[in-house]
Wavefront OBJ file of the C-alpha trace (Angstrom):
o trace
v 3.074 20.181 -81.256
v 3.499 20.267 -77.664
v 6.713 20.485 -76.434
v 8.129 18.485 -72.934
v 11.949 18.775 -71.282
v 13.104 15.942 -69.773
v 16.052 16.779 -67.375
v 17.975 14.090 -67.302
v 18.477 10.998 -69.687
v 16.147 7.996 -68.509
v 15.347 4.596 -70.394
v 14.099 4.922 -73.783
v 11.523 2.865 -73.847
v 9.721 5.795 -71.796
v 11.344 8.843 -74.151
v 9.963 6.889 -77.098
v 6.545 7.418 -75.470
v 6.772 10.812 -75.042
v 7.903 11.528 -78.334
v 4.868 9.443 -80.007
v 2.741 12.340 -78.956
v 5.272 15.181 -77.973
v 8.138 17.198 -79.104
v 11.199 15.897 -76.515
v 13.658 18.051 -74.924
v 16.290 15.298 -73.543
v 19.419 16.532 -71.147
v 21.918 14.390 -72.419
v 24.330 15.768 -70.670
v 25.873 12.995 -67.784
v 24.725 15.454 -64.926
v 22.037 17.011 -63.601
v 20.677 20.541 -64.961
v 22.146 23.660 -63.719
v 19.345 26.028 -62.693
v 19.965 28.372 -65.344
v 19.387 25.369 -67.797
v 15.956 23.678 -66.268
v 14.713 27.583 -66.337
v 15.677 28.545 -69.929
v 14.769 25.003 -71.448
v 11.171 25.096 -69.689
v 9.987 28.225 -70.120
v 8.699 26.926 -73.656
v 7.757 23.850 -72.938
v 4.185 22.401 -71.942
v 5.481 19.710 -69.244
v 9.201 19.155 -67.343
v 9.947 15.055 -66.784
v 12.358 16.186 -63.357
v 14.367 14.207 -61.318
v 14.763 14.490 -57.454
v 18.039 16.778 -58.153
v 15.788 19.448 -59.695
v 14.173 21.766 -56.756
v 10.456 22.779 -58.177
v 9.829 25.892 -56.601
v 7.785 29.112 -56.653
v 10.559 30.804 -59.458
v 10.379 27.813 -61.876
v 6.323 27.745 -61.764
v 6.596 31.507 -62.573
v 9.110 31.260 -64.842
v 7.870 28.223 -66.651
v 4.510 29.382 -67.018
v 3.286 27.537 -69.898
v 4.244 24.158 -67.770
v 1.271 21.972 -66.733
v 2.500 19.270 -64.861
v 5.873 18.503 -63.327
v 6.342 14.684 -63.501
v 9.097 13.709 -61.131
v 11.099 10.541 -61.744
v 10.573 9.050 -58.478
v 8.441 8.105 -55.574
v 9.432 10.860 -53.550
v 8.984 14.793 -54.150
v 10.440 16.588 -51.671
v 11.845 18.780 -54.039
v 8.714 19.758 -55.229
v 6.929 22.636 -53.024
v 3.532 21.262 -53.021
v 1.970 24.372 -51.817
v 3.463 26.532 -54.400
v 2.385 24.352 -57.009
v -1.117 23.782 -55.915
v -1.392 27.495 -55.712
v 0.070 27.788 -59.597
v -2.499 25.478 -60.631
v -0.348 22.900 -61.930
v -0.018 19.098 -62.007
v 2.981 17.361 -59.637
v 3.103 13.666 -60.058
v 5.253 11.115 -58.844
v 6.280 7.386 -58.990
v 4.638 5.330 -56.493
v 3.738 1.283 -55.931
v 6.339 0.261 -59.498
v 9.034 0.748 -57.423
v 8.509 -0.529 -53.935
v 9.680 -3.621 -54.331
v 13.216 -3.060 -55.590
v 13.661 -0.467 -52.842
v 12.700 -3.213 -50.191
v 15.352 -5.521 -51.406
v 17.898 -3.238 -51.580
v 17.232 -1.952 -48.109
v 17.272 -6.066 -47.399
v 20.685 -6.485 -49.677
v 22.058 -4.019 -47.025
v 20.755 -5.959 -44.060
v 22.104 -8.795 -45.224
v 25.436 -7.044 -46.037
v 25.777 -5.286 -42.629
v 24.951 -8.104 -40.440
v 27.128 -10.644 -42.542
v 29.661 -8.286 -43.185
v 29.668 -8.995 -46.438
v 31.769 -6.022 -47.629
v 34.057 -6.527 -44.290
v 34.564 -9.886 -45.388
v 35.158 -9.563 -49.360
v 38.088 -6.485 -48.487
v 39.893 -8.995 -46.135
v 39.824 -11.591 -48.998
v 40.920 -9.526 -51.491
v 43.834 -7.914 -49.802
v 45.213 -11.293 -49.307
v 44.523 -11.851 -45.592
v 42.666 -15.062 -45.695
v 45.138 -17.821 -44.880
v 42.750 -20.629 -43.139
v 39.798 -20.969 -41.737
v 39.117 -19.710 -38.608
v 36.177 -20.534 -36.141
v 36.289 -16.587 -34.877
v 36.536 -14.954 -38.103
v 34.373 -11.936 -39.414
v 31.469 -13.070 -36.308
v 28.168 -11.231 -37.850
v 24.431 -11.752 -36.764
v 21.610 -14.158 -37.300
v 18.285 -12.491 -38.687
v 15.741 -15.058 -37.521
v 13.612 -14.162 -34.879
v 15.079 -10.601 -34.406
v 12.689 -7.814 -33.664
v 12.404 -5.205 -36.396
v 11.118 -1.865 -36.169
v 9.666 -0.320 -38.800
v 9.392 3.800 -39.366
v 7.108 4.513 -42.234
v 5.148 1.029 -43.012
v 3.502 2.619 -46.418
v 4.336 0.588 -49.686
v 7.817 0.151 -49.452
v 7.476 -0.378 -45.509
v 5.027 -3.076 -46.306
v 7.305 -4.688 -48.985
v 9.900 -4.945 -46.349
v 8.038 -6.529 -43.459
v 6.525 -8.905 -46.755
v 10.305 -10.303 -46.656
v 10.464 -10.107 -42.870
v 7.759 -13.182 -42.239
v 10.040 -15.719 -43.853
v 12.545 -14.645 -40.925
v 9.962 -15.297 -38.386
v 10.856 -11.621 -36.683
v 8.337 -9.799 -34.554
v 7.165 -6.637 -36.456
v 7.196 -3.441 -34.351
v 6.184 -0.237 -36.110
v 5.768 3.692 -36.206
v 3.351 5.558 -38.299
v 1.598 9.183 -37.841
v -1.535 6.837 -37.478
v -2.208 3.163 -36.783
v -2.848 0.896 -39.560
v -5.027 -2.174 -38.403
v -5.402 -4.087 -41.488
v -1.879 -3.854 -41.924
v -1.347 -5.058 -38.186
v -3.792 -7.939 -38.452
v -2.158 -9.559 -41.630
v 1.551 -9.277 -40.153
v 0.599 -9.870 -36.710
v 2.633 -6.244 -36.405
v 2.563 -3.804 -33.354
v 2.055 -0.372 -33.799
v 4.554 1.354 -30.836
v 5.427 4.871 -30.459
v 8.781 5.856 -31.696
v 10.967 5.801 -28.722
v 9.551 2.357 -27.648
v 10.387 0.672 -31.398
v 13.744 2.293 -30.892
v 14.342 1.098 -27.227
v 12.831 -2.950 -28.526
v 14.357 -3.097 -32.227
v 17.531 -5.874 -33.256
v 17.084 -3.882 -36.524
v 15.383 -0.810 -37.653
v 14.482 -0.069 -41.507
v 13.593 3.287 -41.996
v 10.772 4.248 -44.795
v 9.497 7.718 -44.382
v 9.462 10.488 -46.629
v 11.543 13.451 -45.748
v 9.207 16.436 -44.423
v 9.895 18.959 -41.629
v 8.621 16.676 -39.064
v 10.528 13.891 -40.132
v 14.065 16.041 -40.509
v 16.747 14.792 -38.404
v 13.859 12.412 -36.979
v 16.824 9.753 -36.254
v 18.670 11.981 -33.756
v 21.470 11.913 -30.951
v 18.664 10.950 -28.789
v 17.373 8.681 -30.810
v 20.773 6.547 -31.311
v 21.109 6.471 -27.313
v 17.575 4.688 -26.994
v 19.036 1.860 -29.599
v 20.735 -1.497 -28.245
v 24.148 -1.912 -28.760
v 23.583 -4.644 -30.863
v 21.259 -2.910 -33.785
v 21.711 -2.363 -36.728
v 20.083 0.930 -39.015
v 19.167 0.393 -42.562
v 18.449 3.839 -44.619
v 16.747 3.956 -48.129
v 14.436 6.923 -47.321
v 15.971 9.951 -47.727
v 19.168 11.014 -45.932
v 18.030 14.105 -43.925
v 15.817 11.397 -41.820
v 18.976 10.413 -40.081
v 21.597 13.472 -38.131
v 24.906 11.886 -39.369
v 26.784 13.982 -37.363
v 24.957 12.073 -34.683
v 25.090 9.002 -36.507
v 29.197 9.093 -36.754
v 28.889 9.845 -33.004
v 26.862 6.595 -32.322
v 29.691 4.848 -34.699
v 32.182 6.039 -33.175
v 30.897 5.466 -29.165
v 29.897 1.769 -30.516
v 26.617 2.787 -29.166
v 24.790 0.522 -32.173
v 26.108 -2.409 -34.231
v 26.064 -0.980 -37.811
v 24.693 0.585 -40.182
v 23.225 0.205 -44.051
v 22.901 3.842 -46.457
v 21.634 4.128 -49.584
v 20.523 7.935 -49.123
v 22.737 10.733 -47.417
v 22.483 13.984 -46.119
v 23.613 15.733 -48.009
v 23.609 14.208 -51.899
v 26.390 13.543 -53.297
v 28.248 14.461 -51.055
v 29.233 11.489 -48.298
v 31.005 12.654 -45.223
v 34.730 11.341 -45.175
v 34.104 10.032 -41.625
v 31.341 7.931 -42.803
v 33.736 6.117 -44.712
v 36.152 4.875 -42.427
v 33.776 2.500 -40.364
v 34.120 -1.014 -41.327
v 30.502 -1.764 -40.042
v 28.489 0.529 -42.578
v 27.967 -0.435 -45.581
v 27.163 2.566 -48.452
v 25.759 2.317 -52.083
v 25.137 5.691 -54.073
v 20.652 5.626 -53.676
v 20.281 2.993 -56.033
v 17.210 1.781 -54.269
v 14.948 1.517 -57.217
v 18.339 0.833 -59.807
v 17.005 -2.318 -61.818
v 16.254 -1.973 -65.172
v 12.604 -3.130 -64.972
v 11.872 -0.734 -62.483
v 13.757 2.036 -63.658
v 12.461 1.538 -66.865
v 8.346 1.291 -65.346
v 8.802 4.234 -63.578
v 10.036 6.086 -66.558
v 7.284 4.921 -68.567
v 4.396 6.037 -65.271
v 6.049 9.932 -65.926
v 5.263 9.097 -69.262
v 1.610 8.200 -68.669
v 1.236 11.217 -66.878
v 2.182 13.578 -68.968
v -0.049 12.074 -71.718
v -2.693 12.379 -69.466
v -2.661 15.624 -68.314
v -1.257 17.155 -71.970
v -4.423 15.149 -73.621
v -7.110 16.559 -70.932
v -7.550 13.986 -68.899
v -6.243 13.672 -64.871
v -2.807 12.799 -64.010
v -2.159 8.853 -62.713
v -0.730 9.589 -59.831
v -1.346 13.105 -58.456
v 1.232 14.169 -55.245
v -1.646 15.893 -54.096
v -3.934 12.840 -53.774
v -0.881 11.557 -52.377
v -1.133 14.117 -49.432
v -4.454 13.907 -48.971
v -4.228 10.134 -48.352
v -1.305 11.207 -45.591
v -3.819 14.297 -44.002
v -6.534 11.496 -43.660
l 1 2 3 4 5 6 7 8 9 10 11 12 13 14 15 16 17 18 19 20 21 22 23 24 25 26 27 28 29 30 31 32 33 34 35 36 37 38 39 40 41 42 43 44 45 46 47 48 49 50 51 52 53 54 55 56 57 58 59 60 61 62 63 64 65 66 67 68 69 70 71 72 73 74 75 76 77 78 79 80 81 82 83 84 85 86 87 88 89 90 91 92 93 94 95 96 97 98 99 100 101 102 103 104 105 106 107 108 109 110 111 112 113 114 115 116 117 118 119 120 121 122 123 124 125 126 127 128 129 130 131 132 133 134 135 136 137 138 139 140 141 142 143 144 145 146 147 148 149 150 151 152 153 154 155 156 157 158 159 160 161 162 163 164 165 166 167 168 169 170 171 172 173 174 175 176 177 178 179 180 181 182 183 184 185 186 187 188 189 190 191 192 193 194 195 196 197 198 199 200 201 202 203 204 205 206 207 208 209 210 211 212 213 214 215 216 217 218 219 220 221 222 223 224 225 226 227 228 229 230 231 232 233 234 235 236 237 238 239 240 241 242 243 244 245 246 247 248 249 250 251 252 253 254 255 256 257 258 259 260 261 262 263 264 265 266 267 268 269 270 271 272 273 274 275 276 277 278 279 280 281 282 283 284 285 286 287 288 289 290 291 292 293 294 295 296 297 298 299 300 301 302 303 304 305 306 307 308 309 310 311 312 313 314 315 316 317 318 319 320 321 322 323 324 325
């Protein structure tokens, strides 16, 4: 029987899957694997279930030889190197489309947190300073007819402008290329970067993280920005400098700020932390059950796939070929 390692406990509904076809390997350990572990485990086994914590790279191809595909438990793979594994001859898949949706609201709980000041608000209740109302108290911002600006408008971009039209806000965005059907059905306008920066109330960022997109939200960046935006983050964390980001904070050069994804994961810079006007929650953009579960049971699928014969679902490298085009 063909053997898979999963590297970290995810719903059962999608182990129970695996293991109607497969011998299962589970982590159940309440951590990521070490190195030393994801190495020994897969070297026998025929397929690895990873997680964005566990960097796929030229050693663990060569290592885990017998491996045919890598099926990583979520949208993104930059911890995959692509090249490496094309040139190994094995199978990278991700999660995409099951969880855009859950990602956009998040990144819209946030905006609605930060320019609320929700979290502001519910620590000055709780410690006991509310004592009447008061017409000046805890001021945020109105949403309607803001202008957001949009980096990376692919699914969950486009899930997050979906929520925008109810708002009646004028879409600005920034992609590598233009997308006209996209711009035609949400009356959006593509604009080059420093423009969307220089125009946005609010700015939602949605790319993946690449070595053009690194530190894409920069010093520079945060000095094009009006004083009165506000940044929402459930990308990846590298996207944004945060040393330059706690410099914008601190110089009140923008209004605040909304991070699900950090720089460096899990670690959260202590200076982050002491701004009232950024709200933080530990990349829980696609944390519901029905998505978490869905995307468990896609990895799944995958693996069947490829294991029976057939192609993988939803191949990273038809992913990049849609992104080269």
């Amino acid at each position: 029987m063909k053997k898979v390692l999963v590297t970290r406990e995810i719903p059962q509904k999608a182990i129970e899957l695996l293991k109607s076809k497969f011998e299962v390997i589970v982590n159940k350990e309440d951590r990521p694997m070490t190195r030393e572990e994801l190495l020994n485990y897969g070297k026998d086994c025929d397929a690895i279930l990873t997680q964005l914590t566990d960097k796929i790279d030229r050693t663990v191809f060569e290592t885990c030889s017998k491996v045919k595909i890598y099926a990583n438990y979520a949208v993104g793979y930059d911890n995959f190197d692509v090249v490496e594994g094309l040139n190994s001859g094995v199978e990278l898949t991700n999660t995409p489309d099951v969880l855009s949706e859950t990602t956009a609201e998040l990144a819209w709980a946030l905006l609605f947190s930060v320019s609320r000041r929700i979290v502001e608000a519910d620590k000055y209740l709780r410690a006991g300073n509310w004592k009447q109302f008061k017409p000046t108290l805890l001021l945020g911002q109105d949403l309607r007819k803001k202008t957001v600006g949009i980096i990376g408008a692919g699914r969950i971009g486009k899930s997050f402008v979906q929520k925008c039209k109810s708002y009646d806000m004028e879409i600005l965005y920034h992609n590598r290329s233009r997308d006209e059907i996209f711009e035609r059905s949400y009356n959006a306008r593509w604009t080059e970067l420093d423009e969307l920066l220089e125009l946005s109330d609010i700015i939602s960022v949605h790319v993946p993280l690449t070595t053009e997109t690194n530190h894409l939200i920069n010093k520079q960046a945060f000095k094009k920005m009006k004083k009165n935006a506000i940044l929402i983050n459930t990308a990846r964390g590298a996207v944004i400098d945060e040393t330059a980001l706690i410099h914008a904070l601190e110089e009140k050069l923008i209004w605040g700020v909304g991070l699900d994804v950090f720089e460096n994961e899990p670690n959260v810079s202590e200076e982050l932390l002491k701004f009232d006007n950024v709200v933080l929650t530990p990349h829980i953009g696609s944390a519901s059950e029905e998505t978490r579960t869905e995307m468990g049971i896609l990895a799944a699928r995958n693996i069947i796939e490829v294991l029976e014969g057939r192609s993988a679902i939803t191949s990273v490298y038809s992913e990049n070929k849609k992104k080269d085009n």
